[in-house]
C-alpha positions as CSV (number, residue, x, y, z in Angstrom):
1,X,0.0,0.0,0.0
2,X,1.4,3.3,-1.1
3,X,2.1,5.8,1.3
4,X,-0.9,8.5,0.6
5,X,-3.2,5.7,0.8
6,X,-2.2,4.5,4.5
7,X,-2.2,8.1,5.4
8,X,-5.7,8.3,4.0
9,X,-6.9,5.3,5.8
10,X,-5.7,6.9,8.9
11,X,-7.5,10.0,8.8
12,X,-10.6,8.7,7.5
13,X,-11.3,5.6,9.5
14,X,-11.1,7.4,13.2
15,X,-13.2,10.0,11.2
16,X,-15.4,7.7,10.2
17,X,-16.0,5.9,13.6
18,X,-16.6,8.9,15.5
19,X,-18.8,9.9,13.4
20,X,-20.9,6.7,13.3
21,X,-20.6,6.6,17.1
22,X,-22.1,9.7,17.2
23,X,-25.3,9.4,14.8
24,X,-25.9,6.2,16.3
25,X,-26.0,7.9,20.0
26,X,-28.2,10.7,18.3
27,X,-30.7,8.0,17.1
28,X,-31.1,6.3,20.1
29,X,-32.2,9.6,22.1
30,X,-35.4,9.7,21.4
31,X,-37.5,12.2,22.9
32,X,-40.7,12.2,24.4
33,X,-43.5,14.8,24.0
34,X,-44.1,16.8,27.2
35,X,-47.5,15.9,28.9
36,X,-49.1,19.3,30.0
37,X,-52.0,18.2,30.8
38,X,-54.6,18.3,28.0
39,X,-56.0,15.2,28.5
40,X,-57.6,17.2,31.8
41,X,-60.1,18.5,29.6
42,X,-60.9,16.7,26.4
43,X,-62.0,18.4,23.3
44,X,-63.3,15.9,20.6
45,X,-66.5,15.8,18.9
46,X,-69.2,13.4,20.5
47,X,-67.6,13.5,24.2
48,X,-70.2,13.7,26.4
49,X,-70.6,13.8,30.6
50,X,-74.1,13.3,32.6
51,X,-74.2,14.8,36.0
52,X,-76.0,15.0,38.8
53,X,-76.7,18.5,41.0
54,X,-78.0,19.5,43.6
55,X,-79.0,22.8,43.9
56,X,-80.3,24.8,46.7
57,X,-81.5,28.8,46.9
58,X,-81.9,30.5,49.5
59,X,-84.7,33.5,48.6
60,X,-83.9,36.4,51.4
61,X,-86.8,38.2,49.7
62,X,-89.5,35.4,50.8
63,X,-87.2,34.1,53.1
64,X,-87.8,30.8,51.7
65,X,-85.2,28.0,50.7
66,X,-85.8,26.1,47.3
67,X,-83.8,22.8,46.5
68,X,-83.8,21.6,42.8
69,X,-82.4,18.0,41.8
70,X,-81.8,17.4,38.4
71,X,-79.1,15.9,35.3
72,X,-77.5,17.6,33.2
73,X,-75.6,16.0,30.1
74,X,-72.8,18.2,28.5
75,X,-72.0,17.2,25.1
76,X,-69.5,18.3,22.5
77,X,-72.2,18.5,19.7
78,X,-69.5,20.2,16.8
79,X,-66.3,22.2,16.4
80,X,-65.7,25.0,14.3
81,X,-63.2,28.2,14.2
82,X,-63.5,31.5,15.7
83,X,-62.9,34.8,14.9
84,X,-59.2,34.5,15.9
85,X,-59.2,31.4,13.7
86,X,-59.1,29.0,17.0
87,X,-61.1,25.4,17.0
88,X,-63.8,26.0,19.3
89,X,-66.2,23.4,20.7
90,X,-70.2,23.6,20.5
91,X,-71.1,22.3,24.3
92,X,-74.9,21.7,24.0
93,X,-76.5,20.9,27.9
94,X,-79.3,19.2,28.3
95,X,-81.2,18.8,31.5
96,X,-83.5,16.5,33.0
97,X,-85.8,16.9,36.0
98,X,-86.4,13.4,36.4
99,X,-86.0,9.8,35.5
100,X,-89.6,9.8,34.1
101,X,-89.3,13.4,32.5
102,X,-87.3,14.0,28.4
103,X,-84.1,15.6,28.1
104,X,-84.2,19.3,26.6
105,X,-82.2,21.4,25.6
106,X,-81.2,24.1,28.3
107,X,-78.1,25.7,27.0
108,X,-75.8,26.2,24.3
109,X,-72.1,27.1,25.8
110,X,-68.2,27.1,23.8
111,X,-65.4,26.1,24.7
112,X,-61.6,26.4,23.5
113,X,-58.5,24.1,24.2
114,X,-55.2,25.7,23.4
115,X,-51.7,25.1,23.6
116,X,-51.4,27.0,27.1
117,X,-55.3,26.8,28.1
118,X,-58.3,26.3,28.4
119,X,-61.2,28.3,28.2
120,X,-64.9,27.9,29.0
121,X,-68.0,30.3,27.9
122,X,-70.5,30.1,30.3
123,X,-73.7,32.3,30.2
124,X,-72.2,34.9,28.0
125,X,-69.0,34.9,30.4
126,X,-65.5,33.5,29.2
127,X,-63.5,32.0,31.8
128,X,-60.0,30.7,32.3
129,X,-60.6,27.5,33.5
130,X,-57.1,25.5,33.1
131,X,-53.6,26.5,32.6
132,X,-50.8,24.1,30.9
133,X,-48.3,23.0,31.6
134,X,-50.7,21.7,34.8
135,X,-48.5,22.1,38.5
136,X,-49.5,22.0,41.9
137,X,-49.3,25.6,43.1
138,X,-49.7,27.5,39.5
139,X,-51.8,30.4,40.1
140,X,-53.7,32.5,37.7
141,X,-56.5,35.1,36.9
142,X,-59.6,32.8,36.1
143,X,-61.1,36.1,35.4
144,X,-58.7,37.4,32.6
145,X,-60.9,37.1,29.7
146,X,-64.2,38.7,31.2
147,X,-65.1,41.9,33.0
148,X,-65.2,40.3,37.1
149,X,-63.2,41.4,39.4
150,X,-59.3,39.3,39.2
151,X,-60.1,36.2,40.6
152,X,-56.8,34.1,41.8
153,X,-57.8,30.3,41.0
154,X,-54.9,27.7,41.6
155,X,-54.0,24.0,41.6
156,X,-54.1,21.4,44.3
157,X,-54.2,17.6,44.4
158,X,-52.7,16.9,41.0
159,X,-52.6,14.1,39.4
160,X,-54.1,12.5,42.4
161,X,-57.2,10.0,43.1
162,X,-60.6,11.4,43.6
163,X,-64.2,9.5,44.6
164,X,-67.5,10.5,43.0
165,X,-70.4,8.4,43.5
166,X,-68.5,5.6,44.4
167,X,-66.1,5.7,41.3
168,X,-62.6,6.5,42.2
169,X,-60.5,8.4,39.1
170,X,-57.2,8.0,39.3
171,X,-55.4,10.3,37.8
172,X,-57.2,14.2,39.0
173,X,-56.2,17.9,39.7
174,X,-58.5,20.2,41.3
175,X,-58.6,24.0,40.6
176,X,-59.5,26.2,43.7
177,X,-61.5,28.8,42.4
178,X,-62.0,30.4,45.4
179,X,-62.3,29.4,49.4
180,X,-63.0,32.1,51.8
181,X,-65.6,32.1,54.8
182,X,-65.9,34.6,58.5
183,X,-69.0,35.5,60.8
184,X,-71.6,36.6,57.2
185,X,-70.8,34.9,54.6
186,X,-69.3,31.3,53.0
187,X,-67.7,31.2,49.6
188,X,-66.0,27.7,48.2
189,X,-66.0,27.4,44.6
190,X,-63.8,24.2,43.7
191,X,-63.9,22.0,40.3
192,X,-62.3,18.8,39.9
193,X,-61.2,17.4,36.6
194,X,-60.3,13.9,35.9
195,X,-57.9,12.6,32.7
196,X,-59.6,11.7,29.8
197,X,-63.5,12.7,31.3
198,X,-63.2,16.7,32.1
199,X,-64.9,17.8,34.6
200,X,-66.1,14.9,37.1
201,X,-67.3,17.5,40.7
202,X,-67.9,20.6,41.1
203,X,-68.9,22.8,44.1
204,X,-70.1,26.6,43.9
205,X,-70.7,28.0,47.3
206,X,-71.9,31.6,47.4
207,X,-74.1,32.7,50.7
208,X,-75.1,35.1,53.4
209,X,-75.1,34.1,57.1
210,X,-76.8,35.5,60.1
211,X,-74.2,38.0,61.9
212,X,-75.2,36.0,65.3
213,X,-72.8,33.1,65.5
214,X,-75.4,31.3,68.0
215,X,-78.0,31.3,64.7
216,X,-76.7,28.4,62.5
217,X,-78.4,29.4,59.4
218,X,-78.2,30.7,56.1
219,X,-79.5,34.1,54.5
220,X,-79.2,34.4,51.0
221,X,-77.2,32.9,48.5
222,X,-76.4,30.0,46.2
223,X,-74.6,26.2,47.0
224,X,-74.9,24.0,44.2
225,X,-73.4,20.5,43.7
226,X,-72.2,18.6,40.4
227,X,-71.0,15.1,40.7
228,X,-70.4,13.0,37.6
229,X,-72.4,9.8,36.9
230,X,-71.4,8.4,33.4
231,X,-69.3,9.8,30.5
232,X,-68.2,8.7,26.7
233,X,-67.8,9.5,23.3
């Protein structure tokens, strides 16, 4: 073998090895998407949840208290695009007074499931409802996109178990809209989301007390109760 040749052999096979080491190493480092949580509130056509609430008002005009039981049953009837060209979810509700009693339709609601969030439209009023990537402690303004006061809601209990209705979910993280109580008044506003269902409990707490702290009753206000009972697409 000529001398320019076994030089050439030296410098390329090294080069060549290295080089191979290196692609190969490359190959086998695959990585895994990030999981931020979206699963926590799904957004494909046909999913559906049926709930149960319990609902009581208490009238401090008539002084009365009125307690309503019914289902409701959220479905995600169609998607289409928004004005900032964003998929956005059709939520139709339905709600039934009774076993014996025909679903109708009570509400129309959207929805939109972004990269960083997700957003609900409720009544004519858009709120924040998740933030992603999903981490215990995260605060934000559920009231950003709406004219309410700022409204700190943050995130407890992820990823952890969570019984409704005898089900346990495995895999939840609850959003702590607001808890706050003293001598007049009680407000706890929690939701509870489970992977792959949405939202699985909710609890919206909003009343007056009696001043007297030796009168254990309630004045005005709203407490109102959703628990999930079946789900699917």
């Amino acid at each position: 073998m000529n001398t320019k040749l076994t030089k050439y052999f030296k410098i390329f096979i090294p080069f060549f090895c290295i080089t191979t080491l290196f692609f190969s190493s490359c190959k086998r480092e695959t990585i895994s998407p990030v999981d931020v949580g979206h699963d926590y509130y799904p957004s494909n056509v046909g999913h559906w949840v049926i709930y149960e609430v319990d609902s009581i008002f208490y009238d401090d005009f008539t002084h009365t208290v009125k307690t309503y039981n019914f289902k409701v049953n959220e479905k995600i009837e169609s998607s289409f695009l928004d004005n900032q060209n964003r998929k956005t979810e059709r939520l139709e509700r339905y709600r039934q007074w009774s076993d014996t009693t025909s679903w109708f339709l009570k509400d129309v609601w959207i929805s939109n499931l972004t990269s960083s969030s997700a957003e609900k439209v409720e009544e004519n009023v858009r709120y924040l409802k998740l933030v992603f990537p999903i981490k215990k402690g995260i605060t934000w303004n559920g009231n950003a996109f709406n004219s309410i006061n700022p409204q700190d809601y943050k995130y407890e209990n992820v990823f952890q178990p969570f019984t409704v209705n005898g089900i346990s979910y495995d895999s939840t993280i609850t959003v702590i809209q607001e808890i706050d109580s003293n001598l007049i008044y009680v407000k706890y506003m929690v939701e509870v989301y489970a992977k792959r269902v949405g939202l699985i409990y909710k609890k919206y707490k909003d009343v007056e007390k009696y001043p007297d702290p030796s009168i254990d009753s309630t004045i005005s206000g709203l407490d109102v109760t959703y628990k999930v009972i079946s789900f699917g697409n």
